[in-house]
N, C-alpha and C positions, 0 to 999 in steps of 0.2 A: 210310055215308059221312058224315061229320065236313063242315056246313055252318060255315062262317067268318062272325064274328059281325058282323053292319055298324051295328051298331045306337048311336046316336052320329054317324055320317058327317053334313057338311051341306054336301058338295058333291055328291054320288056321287045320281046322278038329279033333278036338280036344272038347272035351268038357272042357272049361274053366269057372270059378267063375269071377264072373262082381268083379272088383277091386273096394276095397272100398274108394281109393282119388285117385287123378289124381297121385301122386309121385308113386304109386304104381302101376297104371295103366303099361304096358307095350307095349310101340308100335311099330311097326315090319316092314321094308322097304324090298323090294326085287328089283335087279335091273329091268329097262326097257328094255324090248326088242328091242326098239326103239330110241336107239341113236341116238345124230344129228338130229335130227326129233322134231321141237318144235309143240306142243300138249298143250291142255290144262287139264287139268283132275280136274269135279267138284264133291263135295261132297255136299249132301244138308240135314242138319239135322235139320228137322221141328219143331222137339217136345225135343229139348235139353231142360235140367233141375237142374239148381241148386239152393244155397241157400242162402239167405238174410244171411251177416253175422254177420247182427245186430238181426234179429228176430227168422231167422230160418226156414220163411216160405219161400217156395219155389217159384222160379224164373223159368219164360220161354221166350224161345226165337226160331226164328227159325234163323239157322246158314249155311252160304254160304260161303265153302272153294273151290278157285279158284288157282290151281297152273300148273306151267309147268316146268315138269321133268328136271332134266340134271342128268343122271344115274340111277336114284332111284324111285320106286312108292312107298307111304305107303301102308301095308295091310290093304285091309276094314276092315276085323275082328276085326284086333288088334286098329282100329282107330273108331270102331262102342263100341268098350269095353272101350278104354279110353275116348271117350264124355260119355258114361255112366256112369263112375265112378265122375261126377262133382255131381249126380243126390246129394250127401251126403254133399257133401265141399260147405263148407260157404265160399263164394268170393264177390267181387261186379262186375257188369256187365263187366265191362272195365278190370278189373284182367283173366276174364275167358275167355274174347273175346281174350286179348294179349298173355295170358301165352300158351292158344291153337295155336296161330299162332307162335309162338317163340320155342315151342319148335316143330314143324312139319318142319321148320327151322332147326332149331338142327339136327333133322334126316336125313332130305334128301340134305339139301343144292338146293335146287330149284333154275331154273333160275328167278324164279317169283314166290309168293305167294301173295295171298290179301284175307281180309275173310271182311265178311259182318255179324255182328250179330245184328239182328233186334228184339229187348227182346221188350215184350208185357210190358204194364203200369204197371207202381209199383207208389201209390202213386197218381194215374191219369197224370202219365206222363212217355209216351213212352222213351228207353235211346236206341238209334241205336250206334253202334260202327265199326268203321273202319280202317282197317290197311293193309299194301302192302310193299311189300321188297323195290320198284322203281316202277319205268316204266317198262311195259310188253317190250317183245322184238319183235322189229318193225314186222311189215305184219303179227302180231295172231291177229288168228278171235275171239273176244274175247266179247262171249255175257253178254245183261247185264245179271245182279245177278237174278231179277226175282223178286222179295218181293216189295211188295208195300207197299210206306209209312205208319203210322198206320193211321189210317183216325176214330177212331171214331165210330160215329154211319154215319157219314157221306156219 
């Protein structure tokens, strides 16, 4: 078995302070074990939180990032620390959906990224957001997201 190299990490057992914005935040990739080998690797954050950046109050949503490796995985750590740091930053839905897939992007260079962020009602009206690099690469098994529409009292 093919151990994954961490060597480098400086958050990853570490007692680290929650970043107070995302530009601060810092996010930490280590390569895949598992070259050549297309994978899917999801992350599901339920209880994301940021902030109106017209009022101030806060925003939630829950967020499904869906990517497949070519070299690199993100650290959970370092990418459970950086959704945390939005909990402060004034964005609007669509800013925090994108600027989180763009720069996860940025790091790993992925054969594939797509996220799904499904933000609860602001205003009595649900805002879902969606974004993906392309088309997955052919034969991934690639389940849905999982989140059901908002429905309401429904």
């Amino acid at each position: 078995m093919t151990k994954t190299d961490v060597s480098g990490l400086s958050q990853l057992g570490q007692n680290v302070a929650a970043p107070q914005s995302p530009e601060e935040a810092v996010l930490e990739r280590v390569p895949t074990s598992h070259a050549g080998t297309d994978f899917v690797v999801r992350f599901t954050a339920p209880e994301f939180t940021s902030l109106c950046p017209m009022t101030g109050q806060p925003d939630f949503a829950h967020i499904v990032i869906d990517y497949v490796p070519d070299g690199w995985l993100v650290e959970s750590k370092s990418l459970k620390l950086y959704l945390h740091s939005f909990r402060n930053h004034g964005a609007f839905h669509e800013d925090c959906t994108i600027d989180i897939a763009k720069r996860l992007v940025e790091l790993l260079a992925p054969k594939w990224l797509r996220i799904g962020a499904y933000w609860y009602p602001r205003g009595g009206i649900p805002i879902d957001v969606f974004w993906q690099t392309g088309a997955p690469p052919e034969g991934l098994w690639l389940p849905d997201q999982g989140v059901q529409p908002y429905r309401g009292r429904g």
